[in-house]
C-alpha positions as CSV (number, residue, x, y, z in Angstrom):
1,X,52.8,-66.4,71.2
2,X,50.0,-65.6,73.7
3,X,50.5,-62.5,75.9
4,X,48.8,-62.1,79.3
5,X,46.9,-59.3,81.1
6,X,50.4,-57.4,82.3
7,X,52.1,-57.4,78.5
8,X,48.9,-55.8,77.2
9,X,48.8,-53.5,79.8
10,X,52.6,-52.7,79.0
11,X,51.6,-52.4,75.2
12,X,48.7,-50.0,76.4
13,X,51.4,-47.8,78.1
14,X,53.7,-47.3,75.7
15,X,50.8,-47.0,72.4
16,X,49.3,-44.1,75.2
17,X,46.3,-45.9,75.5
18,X,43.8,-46.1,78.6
19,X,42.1,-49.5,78.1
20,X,39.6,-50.4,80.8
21,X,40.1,-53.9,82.6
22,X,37.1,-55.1,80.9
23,X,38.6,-54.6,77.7
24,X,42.3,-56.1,78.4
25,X,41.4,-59.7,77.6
26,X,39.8,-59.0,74.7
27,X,42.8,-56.7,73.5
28,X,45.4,-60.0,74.9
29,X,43.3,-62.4,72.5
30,X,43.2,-59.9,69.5
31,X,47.4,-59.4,70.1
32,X,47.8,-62.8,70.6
33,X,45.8,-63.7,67.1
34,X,48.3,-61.2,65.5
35,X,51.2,-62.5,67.1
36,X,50.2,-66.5,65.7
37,X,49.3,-65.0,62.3
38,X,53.2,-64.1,62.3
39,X,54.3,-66.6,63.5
40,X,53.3,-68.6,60.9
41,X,53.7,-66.8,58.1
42,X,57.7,-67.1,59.1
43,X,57.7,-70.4,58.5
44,X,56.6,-69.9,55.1
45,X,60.0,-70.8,52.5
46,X,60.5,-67.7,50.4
47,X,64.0,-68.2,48.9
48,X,63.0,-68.3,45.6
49,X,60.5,-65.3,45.8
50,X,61.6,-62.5,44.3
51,X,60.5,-59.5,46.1
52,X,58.0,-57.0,44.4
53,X,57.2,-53.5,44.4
54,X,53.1,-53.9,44.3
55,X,51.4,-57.4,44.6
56,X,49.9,-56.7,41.7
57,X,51.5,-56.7,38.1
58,X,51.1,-53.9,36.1
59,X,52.9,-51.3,34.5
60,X,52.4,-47.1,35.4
61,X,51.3,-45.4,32.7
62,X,53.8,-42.0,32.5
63,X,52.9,-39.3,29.9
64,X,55.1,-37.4,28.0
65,X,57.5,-34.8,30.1
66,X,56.2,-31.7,28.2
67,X,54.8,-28.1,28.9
68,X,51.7,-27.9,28.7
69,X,51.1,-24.5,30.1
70,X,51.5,-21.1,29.2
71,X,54.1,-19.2,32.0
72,X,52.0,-16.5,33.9
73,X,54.8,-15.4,36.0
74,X,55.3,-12.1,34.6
75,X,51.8,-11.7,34.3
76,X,50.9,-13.0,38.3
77,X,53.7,-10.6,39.4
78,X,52.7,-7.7,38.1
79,X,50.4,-6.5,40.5
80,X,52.6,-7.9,43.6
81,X,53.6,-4.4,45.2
82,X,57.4,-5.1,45.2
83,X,59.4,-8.1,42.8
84,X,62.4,-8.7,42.0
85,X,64.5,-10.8,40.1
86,X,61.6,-13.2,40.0
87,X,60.5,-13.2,43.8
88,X,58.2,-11.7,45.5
89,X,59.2,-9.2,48.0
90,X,57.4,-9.2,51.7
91,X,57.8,-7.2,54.7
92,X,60.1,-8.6,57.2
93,X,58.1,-10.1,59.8
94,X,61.1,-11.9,62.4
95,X,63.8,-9.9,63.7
């Protein structure tokens, strides 16, 4: 697909872009590249490609779902002015 001077100054419009004219055939050619680049990858047969996650085969390493820190709730809200049940108290600052 090749686009002209008016579809890239369309694209430009609705990406908000101000492209000088000097810079609109380059930007059509670059598009256009794109555009071919799709094109062909469509015809490309891919019905018996199963689809993947990551290109790349490996498996994530997870670690174990375990605490490993101590709880400093009770010790990080004891010098908050006001708490309670477990929350911080603030002045109310919207009416």
């Amino acid at each position: 697909m090749s686009l002209d001077h008016s579809d890239v100054e369309k694209i430009a419009h609705l990406a908000r872009m101000a492209l000088d004219e000097s810079q609109i055939d380059a930007y059509a050619k670059d598009l256009s590249n794109i555009l071919g680049l799709v094109e062909a990858l469509e015809v490309a047969n891919t019905d018996h490609v199963e689809p993947m996650a990551h290109p790349l085969h490996m498996a994530q390493r997870l670690r174990q779902d375990q605490v490993t820190e101590k709880d400093h709730r009770e010790e990080n809200q004891s010098i908050s002015p006001s708490v309670e049940s477990g929350l911080y108290l603030v002045p109310q600052v919207i009416e």
